[in-house]
N, CA, C, O and CB atoms as a CASP TS submission, in Angstrom:
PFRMAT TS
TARGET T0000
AUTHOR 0000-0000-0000
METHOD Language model
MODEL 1
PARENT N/A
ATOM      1  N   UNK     1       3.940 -26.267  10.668  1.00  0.00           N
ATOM      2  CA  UNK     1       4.231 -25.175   9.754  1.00  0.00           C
ATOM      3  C   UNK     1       2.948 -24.400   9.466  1.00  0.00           C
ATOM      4  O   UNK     1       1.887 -24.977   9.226  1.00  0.00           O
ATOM      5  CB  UNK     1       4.862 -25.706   8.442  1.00  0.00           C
ATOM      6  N   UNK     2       3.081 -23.077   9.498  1.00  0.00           N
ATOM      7  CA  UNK     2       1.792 -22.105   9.217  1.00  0.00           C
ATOM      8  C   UNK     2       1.627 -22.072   7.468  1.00  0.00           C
ATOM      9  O   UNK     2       2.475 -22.025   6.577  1.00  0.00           O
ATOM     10  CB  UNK     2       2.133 -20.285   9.936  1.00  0.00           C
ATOM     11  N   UNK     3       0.339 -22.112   7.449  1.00  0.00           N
ATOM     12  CA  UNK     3       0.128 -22.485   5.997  1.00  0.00           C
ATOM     13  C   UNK     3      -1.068 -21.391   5.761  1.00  0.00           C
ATOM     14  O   UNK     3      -1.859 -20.922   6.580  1.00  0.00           O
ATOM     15  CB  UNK     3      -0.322 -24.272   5.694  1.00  0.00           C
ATOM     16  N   UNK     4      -0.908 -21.117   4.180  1.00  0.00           N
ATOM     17  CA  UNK     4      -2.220 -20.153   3.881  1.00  0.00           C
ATOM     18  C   UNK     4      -2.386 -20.822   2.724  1.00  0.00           C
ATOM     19  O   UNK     4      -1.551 -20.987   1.835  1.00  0.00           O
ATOM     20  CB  UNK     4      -2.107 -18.387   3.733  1.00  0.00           C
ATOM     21  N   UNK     5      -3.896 -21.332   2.789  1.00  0.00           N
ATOM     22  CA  UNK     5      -4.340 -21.593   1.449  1.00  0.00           C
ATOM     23  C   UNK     5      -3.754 -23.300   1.389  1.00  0.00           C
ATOM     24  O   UNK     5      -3.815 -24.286   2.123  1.00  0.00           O
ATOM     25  CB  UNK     5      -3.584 -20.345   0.188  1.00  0.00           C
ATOM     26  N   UNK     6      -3.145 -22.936  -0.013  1.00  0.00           N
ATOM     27  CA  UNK     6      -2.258 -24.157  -0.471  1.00  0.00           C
ATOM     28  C   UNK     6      -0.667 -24.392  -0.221  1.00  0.00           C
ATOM     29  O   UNK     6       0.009 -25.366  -0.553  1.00  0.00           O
ATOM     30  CB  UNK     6      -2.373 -24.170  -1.878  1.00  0.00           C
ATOM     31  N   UNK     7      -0.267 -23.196   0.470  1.00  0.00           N
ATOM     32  CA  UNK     7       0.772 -22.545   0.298  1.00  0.00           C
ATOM     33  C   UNK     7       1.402 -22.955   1.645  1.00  0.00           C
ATOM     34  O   UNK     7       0.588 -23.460   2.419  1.00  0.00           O
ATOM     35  CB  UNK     7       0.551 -21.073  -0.041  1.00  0.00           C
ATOM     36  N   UNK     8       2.541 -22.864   2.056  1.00  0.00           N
ATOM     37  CA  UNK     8       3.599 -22.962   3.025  1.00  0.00           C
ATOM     38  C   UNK     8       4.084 -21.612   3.216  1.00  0.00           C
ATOM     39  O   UNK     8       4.723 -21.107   2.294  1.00  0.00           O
ATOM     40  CB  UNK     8       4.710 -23.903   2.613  1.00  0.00           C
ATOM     41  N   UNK     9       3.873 -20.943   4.292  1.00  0.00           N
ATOM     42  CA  UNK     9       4.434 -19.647   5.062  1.00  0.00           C
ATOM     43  C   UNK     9       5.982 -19.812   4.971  1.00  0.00           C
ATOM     44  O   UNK     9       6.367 -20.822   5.561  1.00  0.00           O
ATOM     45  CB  UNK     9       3.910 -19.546   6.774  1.00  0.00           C
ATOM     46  N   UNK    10       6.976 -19.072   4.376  1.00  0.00           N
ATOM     47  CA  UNK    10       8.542 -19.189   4.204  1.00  0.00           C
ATOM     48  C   UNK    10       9.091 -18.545   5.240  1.00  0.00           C
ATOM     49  O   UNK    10       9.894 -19.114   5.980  1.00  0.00           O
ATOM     50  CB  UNK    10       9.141 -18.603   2.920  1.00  0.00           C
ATOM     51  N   UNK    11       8.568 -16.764   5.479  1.00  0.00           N
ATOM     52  CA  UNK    11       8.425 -16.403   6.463  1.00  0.00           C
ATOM     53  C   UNK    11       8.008 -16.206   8.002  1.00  0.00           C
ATOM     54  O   UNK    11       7.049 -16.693   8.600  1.00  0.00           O
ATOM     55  CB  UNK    11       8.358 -16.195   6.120  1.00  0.00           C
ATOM     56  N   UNK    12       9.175 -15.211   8.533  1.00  0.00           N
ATOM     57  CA  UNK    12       8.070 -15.395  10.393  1.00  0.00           C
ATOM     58  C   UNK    12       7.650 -13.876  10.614  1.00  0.00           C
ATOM     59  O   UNK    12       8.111 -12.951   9.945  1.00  0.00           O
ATOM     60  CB  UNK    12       9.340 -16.009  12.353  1.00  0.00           C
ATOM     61  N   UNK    13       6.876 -13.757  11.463  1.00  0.00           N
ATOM     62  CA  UNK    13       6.611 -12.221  11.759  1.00  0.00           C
ATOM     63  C   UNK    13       7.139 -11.239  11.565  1.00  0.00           C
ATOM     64  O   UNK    13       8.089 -11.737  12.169  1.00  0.00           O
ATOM     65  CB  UNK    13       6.520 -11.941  12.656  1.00  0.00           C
ATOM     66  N   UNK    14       7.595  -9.982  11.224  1.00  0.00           N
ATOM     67  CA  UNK    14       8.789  -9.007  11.650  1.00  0.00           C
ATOM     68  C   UNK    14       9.738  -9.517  10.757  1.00  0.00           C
ATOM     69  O   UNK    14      10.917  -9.475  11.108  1.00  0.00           O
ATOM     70  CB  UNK    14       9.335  -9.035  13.268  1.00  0.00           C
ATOM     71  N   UNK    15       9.448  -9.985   9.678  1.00  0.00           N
ATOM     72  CA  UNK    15      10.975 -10.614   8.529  1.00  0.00           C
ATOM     73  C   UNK    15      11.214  -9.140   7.807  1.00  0.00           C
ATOM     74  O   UNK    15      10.255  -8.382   7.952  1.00  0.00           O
ATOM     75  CB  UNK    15      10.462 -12.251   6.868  1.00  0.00           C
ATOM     76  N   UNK    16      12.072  -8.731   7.227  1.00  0.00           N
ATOM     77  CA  UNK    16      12.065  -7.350   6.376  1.00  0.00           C
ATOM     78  C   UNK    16      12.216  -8.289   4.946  1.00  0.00           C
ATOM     79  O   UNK    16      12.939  -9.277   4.826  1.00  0.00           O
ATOM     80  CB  UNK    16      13.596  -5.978   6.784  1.00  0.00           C
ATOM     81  N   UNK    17      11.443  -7.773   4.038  1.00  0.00           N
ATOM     82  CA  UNK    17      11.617  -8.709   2.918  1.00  0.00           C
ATOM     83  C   UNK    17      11.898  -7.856   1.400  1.00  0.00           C
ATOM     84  O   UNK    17      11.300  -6.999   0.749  1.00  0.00           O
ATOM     85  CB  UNK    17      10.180  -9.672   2.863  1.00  0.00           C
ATOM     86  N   UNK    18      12.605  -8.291   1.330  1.00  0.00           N
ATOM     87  CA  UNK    18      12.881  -7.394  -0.679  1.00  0.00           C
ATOM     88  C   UNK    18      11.924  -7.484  -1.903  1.00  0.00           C
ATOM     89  O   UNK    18      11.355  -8.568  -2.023  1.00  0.00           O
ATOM     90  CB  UNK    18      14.300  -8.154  -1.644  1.00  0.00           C
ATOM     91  N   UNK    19      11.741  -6.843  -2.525  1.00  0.00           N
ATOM     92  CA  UNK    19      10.738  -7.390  -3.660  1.00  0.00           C
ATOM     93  C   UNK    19      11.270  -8.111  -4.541  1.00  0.00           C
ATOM     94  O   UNK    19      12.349  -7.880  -5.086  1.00  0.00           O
ATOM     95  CB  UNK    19      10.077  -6.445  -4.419  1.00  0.00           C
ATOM     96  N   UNK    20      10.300  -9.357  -4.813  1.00  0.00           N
ATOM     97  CA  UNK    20      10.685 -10.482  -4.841  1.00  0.00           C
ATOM     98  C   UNK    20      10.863 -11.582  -4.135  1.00  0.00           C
ATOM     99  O   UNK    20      10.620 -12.699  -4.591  1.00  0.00           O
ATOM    100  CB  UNK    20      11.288 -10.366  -5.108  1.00  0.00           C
ATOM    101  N   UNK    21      11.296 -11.371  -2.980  1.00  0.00           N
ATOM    102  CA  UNK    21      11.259 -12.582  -2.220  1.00  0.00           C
ATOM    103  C   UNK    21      10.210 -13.229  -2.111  1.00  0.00           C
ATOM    104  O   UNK    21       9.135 -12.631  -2.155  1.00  0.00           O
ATOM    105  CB  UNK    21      11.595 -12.457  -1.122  1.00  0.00           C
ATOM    106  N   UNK    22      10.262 -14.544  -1.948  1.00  0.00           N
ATOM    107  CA  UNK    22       9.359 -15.494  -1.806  1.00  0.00           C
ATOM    108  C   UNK    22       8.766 -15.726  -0.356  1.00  0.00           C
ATOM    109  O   UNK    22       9.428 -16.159   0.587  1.00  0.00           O
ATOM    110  CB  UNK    22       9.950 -16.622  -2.302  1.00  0.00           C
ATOM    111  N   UNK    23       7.444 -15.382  -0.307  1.00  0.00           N
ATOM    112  CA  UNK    23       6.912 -15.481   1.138  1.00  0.00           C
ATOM    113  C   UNK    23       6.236 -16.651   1.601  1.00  0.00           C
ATOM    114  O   UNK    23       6.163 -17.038   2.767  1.00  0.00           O
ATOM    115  CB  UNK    23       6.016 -14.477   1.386  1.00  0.00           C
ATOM    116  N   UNK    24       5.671 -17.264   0.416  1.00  0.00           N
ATOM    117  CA  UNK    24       4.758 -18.466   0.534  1.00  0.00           C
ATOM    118  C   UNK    24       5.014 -19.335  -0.603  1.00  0.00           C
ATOM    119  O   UNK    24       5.188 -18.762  -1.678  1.00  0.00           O
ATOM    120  CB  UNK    24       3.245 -18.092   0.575  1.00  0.00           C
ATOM    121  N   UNK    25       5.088 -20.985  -0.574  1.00  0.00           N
ATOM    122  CA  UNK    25       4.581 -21.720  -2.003  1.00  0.00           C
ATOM    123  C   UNK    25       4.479 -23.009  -1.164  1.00  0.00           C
ATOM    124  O   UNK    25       4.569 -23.384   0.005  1.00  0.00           O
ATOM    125  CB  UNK    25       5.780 -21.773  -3.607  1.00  0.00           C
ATOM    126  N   UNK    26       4.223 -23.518  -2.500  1.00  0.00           N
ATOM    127  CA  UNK    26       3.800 -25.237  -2.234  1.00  0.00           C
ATOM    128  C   UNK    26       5.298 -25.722  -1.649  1.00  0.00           C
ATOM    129  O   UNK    26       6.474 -25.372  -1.742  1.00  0.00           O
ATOM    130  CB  UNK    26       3.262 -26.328  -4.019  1.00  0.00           C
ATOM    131  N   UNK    27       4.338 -26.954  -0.858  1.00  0.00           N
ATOM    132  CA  UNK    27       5.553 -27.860  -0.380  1.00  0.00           C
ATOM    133  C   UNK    27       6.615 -28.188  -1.064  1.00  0.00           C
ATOM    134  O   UNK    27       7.718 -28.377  -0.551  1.00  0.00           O
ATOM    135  CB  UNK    27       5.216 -28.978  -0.067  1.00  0.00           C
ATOM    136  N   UNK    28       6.283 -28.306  -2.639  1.00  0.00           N
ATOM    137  CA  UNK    28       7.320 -28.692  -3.401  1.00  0.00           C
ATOM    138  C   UNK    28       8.109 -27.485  -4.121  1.00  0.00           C
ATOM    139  O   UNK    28       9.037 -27.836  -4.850  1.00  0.00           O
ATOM    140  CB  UNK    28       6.783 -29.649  -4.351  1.00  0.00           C
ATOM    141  N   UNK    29       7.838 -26.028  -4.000  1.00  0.00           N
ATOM    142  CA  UNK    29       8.218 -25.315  -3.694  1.00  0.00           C
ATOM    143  C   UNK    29       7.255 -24.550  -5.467  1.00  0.00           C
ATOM    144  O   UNK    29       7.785 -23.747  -6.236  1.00  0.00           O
ATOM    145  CB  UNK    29       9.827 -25.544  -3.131  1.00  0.00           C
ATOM    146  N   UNK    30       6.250 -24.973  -5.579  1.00  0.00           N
ATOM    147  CA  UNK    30       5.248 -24.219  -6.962  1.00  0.00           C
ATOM    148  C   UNK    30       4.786 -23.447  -6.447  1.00  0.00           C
ATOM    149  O   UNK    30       4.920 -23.570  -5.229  1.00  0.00           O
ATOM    150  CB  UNK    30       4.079 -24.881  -7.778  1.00  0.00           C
ATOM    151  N   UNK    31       4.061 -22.325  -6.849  1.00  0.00           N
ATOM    152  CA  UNK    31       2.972 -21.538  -7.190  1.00  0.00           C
ATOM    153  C   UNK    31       3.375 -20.644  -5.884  1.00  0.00           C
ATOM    154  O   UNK    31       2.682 -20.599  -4.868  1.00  0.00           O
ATOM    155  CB  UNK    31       1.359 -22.323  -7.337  1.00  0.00           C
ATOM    156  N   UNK    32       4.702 -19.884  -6.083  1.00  0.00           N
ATOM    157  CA  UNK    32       5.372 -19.136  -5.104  1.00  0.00           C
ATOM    158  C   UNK    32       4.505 -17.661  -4.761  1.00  0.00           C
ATOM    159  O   UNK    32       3.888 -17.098  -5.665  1.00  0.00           O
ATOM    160  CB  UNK    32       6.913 -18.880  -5.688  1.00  0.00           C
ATOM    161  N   UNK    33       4.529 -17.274  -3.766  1.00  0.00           N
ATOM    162  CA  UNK    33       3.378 -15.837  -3.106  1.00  0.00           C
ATOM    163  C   UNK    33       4.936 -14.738  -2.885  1.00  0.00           C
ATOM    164  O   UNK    33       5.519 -14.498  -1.827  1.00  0.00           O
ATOM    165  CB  UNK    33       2.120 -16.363  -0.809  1.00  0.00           C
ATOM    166  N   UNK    34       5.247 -14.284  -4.170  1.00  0.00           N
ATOM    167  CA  UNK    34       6.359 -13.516  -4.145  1.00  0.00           C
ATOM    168  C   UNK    34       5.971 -11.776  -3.423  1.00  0.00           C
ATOM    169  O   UNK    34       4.822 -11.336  -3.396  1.00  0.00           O
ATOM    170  CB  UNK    34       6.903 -13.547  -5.820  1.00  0.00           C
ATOM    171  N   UNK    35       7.012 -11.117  -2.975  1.00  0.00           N
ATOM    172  CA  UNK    35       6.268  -9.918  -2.485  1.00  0.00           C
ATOM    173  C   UNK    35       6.555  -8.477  -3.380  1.00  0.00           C
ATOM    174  O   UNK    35       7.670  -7.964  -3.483  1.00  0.00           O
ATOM    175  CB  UNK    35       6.728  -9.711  -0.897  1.00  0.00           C
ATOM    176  N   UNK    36       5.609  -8.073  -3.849  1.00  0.00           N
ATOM    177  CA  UNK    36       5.941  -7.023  -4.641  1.00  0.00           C
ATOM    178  C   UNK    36       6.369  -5.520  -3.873  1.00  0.00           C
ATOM    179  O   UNK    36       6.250  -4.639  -4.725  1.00  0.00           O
ATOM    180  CB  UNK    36       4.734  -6.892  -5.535  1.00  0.00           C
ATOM    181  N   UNK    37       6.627  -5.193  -3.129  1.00  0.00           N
ATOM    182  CA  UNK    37       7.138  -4.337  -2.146  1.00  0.00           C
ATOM    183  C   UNK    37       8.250  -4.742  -1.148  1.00  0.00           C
ATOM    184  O   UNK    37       8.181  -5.759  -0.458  1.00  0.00           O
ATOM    185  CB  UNK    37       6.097  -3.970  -1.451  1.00  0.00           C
ATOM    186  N   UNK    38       9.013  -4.092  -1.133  1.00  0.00           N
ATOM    187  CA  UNK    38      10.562  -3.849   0.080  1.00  0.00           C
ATOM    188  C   UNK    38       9.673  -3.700   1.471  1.00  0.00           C
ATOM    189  O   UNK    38       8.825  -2.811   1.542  1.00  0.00           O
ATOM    190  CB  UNK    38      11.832  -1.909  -0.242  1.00  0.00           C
ATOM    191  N   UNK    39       9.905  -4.609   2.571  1.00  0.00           N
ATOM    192  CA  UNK    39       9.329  -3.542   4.107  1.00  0.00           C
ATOM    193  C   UNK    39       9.083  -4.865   4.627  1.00  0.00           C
ATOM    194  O   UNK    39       9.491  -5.862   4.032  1.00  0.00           O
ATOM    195  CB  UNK    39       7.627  -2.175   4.101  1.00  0.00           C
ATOM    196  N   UNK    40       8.432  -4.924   5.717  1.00  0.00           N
ATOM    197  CA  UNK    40       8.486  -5.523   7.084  1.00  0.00           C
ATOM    198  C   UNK    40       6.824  -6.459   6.563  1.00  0.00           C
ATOM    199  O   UNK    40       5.735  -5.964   6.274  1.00  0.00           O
ATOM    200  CB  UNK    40       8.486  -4.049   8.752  1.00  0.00           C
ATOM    201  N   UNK    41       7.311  -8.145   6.624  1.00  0.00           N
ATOM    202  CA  UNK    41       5.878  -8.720   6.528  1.00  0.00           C
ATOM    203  C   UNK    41       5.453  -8.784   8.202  1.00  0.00           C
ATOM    204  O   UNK    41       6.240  -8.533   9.114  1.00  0.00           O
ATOM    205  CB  UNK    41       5.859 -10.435   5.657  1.00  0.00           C
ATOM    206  N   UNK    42       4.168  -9.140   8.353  1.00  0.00           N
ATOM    207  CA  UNK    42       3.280  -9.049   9.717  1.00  0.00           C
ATOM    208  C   UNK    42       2.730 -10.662   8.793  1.00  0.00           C
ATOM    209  O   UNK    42       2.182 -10.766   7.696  1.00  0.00           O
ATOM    210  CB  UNK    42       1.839  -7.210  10.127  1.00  0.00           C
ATOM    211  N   UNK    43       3.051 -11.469   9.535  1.00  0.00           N
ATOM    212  CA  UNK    43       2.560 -13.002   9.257  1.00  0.00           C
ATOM    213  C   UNK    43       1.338 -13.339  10.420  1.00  0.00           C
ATOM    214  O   UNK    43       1.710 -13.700  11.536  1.00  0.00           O
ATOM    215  CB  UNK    43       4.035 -14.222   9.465  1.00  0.00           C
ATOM    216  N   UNK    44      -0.354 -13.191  10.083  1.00  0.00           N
ATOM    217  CA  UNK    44      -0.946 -13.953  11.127  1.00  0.00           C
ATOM    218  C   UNK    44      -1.525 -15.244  10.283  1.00  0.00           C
ATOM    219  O   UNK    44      -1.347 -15.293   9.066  1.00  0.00           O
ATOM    220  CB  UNK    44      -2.129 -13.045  11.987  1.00  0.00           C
ATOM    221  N   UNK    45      -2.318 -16.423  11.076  1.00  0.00           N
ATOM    222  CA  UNK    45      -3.096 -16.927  10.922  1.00  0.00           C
ATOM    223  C   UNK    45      -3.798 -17.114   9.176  1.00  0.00           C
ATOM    224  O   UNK    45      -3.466 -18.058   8.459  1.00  0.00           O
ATOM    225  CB  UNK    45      -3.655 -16.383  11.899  1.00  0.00           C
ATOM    226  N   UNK    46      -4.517 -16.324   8.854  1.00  0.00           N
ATOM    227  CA  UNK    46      -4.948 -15.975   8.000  1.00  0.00           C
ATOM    228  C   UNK    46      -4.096 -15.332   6.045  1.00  0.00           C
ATOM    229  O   UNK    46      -4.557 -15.483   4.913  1.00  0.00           O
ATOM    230  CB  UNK    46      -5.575 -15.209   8.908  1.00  0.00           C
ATOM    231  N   UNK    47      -2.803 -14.664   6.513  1.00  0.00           N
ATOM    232  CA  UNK    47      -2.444 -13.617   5.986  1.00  0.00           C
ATOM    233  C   UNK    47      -1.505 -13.338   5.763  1.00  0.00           C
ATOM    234  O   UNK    47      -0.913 -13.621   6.804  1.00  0.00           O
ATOM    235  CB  UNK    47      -2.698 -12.932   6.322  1.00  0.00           C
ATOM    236  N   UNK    48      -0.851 -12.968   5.157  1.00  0.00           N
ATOM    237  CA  UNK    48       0.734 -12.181   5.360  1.00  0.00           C
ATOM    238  C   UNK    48       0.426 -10.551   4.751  1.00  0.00           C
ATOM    239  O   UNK    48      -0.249 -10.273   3.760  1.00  0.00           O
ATOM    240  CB  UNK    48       2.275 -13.141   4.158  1.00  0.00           C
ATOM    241  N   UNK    49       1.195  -9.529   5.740  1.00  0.00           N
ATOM    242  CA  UNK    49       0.617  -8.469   4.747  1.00  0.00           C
ATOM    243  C   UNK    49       2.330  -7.859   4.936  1.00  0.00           C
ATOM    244  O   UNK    49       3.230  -8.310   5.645  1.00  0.00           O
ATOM    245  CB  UNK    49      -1.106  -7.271   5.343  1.00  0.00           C
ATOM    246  N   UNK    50       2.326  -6.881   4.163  1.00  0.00           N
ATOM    247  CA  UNK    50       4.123  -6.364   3.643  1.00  0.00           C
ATOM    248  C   UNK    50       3.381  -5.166   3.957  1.00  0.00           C
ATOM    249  O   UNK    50       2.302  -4.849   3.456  1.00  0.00           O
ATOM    250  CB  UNK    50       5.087  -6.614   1.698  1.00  0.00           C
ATOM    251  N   UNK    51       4.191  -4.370   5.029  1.00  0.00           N
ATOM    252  CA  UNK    51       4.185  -3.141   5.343  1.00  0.00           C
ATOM    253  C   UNK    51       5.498  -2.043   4.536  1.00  0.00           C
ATOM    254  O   UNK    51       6.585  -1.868   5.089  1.00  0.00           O
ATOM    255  CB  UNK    51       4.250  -3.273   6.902  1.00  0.00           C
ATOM    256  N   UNK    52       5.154  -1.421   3.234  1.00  0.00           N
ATOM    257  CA  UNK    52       6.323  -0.677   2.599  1.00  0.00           C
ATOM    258  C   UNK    52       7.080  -0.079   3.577  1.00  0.00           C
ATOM    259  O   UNK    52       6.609   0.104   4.699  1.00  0.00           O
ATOM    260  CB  UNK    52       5.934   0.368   1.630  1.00  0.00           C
ATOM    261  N   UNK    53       8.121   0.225   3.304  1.00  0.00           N
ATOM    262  CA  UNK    53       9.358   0.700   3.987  1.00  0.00           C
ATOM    263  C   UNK    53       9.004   1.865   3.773  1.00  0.00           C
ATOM    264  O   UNK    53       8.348   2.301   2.827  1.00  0.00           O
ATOM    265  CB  UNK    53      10.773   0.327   3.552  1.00  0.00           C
ATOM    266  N   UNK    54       9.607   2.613   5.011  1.00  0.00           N
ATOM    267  CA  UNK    54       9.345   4.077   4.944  1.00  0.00           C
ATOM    268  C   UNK    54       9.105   5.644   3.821  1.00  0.00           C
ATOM    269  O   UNK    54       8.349   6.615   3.866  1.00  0.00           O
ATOM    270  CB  UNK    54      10.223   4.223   5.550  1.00  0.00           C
ATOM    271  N   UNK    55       9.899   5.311   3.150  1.00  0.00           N
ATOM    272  CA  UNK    55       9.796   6.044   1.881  1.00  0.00           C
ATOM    273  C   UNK    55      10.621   5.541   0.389  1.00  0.00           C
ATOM    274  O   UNK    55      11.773   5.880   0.117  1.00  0.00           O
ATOM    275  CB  UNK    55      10.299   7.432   2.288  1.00  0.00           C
ATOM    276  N   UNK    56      10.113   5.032  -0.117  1.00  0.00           N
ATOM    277  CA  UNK    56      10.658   4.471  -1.562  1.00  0.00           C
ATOM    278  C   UNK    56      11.263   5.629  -2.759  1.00  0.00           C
ATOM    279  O   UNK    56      10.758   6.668  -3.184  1.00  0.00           O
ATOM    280  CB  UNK    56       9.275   3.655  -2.302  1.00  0.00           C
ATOM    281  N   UNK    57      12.519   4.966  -3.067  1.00  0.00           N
ATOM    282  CA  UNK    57      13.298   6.258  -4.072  1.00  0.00           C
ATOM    283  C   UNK    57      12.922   5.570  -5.868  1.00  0.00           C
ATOM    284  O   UNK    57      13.072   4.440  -6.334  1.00  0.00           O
ATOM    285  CB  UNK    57      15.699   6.327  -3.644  1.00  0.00           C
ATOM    286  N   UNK    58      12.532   6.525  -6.323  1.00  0.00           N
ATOM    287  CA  UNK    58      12.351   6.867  -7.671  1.00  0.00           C
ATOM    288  C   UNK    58      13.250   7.105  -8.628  1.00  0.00           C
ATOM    289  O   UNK    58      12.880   8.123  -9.212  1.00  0.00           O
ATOM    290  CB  UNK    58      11.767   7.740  -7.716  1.00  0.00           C
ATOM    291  N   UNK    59      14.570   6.558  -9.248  1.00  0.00           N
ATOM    292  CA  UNK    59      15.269   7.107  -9.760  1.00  0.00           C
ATOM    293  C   UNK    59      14.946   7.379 -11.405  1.00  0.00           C
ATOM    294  O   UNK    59      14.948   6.330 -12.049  1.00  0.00           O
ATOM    295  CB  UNK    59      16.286   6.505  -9.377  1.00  0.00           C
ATOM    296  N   UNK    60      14.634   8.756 -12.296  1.00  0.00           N
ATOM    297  CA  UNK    60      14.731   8.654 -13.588  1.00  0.00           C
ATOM    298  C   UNK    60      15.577   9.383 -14.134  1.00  0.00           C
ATOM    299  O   UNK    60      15.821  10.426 -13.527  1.00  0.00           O
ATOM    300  CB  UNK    60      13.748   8.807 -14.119  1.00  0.00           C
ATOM    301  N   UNK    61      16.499   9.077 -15.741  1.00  0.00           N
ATOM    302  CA  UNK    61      17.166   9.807 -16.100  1.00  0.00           C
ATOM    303  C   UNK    61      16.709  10.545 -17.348  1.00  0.00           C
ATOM    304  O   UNK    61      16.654   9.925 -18.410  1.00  0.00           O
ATOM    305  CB  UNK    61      18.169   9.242 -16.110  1.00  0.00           C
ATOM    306  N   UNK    62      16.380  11.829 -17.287  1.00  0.00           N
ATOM    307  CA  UNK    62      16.116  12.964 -18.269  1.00  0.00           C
ATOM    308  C   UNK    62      16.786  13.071 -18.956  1.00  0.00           C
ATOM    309  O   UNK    62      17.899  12.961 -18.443  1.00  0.00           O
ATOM    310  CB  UNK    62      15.997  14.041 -17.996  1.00  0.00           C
ATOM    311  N   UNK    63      16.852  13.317 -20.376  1.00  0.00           N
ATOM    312  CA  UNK    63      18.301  13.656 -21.039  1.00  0.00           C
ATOM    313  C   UNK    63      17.874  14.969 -20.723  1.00  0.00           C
ATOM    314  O   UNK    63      16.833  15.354 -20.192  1.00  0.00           O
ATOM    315  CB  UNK    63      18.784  13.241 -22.778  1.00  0.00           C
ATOM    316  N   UNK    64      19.325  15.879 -21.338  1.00  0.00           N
ATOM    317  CA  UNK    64      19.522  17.136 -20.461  1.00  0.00           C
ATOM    318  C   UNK    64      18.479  18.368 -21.486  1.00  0.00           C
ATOM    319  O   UNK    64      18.025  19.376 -20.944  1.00  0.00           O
ATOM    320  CB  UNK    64      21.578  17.600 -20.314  1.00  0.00           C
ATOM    321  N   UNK    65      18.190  18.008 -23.243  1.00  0.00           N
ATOM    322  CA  UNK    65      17.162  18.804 -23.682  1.00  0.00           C
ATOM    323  C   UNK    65      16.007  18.817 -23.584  1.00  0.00           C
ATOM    324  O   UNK    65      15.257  19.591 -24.179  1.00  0.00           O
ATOM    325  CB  UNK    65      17.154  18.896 -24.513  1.00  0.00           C
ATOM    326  N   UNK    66      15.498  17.432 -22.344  1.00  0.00           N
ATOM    327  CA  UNK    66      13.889  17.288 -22.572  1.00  0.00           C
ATOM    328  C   UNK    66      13.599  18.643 -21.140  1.00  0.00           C
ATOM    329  O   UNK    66      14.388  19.255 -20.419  1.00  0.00           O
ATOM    330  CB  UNK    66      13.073  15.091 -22.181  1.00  0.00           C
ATOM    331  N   UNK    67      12.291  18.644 -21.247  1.00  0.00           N
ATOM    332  CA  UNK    67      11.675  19.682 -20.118  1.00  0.00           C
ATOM    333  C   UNK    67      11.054  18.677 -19.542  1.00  0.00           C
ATOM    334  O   UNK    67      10.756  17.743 -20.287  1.00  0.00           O
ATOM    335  CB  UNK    67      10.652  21.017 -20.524  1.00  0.00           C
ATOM    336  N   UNK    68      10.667  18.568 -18.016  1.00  0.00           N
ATOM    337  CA  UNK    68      10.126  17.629 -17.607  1.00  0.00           C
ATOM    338  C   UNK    68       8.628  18.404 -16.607  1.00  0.00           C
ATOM    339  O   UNK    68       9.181  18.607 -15.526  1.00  0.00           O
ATOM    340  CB  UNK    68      11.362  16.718 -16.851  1.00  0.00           C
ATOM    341  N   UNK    69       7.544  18.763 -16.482  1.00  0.00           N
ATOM    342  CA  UNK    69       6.481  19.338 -15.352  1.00  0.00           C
ATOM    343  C   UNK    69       6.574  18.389 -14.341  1.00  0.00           C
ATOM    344  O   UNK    69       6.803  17.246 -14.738  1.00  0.00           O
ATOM    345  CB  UNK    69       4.863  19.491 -15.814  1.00  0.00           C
ATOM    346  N   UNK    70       6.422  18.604 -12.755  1.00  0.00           N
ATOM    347  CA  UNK    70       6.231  17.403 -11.982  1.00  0.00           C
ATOM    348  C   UNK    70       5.299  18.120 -10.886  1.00  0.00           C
ATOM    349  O   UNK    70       5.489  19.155 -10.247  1.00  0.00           O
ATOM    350  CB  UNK    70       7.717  16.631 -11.404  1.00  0.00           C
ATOM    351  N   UNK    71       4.273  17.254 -10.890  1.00  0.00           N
ATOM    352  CA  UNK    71       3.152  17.769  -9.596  1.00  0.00           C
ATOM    353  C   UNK    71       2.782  16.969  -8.413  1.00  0.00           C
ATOM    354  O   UNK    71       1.996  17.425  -7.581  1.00  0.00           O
ATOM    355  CB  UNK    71       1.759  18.000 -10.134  1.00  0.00           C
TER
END
């Protein structure tokens, strides 16, 4: 099993992962390496890195008297 650190690799190369999911923890399943971004992990040796998904949606709701500037 590929291991980083203290941790146990959950994932394999090319996984698409949700935020949140759990990528790494202890054998007994503690001190979990959760992923804070949606998108594609790249698992080497060393690392896991989460490549974001192409473009991430923003949803907010304005009530209809506020004015909002956006730059």
């Amino acid at each position: 099993k590929l291991s980083i650190g203290n941790r146990i690799v959950k994932i394999s190369h090319g996984t698409d992962v949700a935020i949140g999911d759990v990528l790494a923890s202890a054998e007994n399943g503690d001190d979990p390496l959760i992923s804070p971004v949606a998108g594609k992990a790249e698992v080497t040796k060393k690392n896991i890195v989460v490549v974001p998904a192409g473009k991430s949606e923003v949803r907010y709701e304005i009530p209809g008297y506020k004015q909002i500037i956006v730059k």
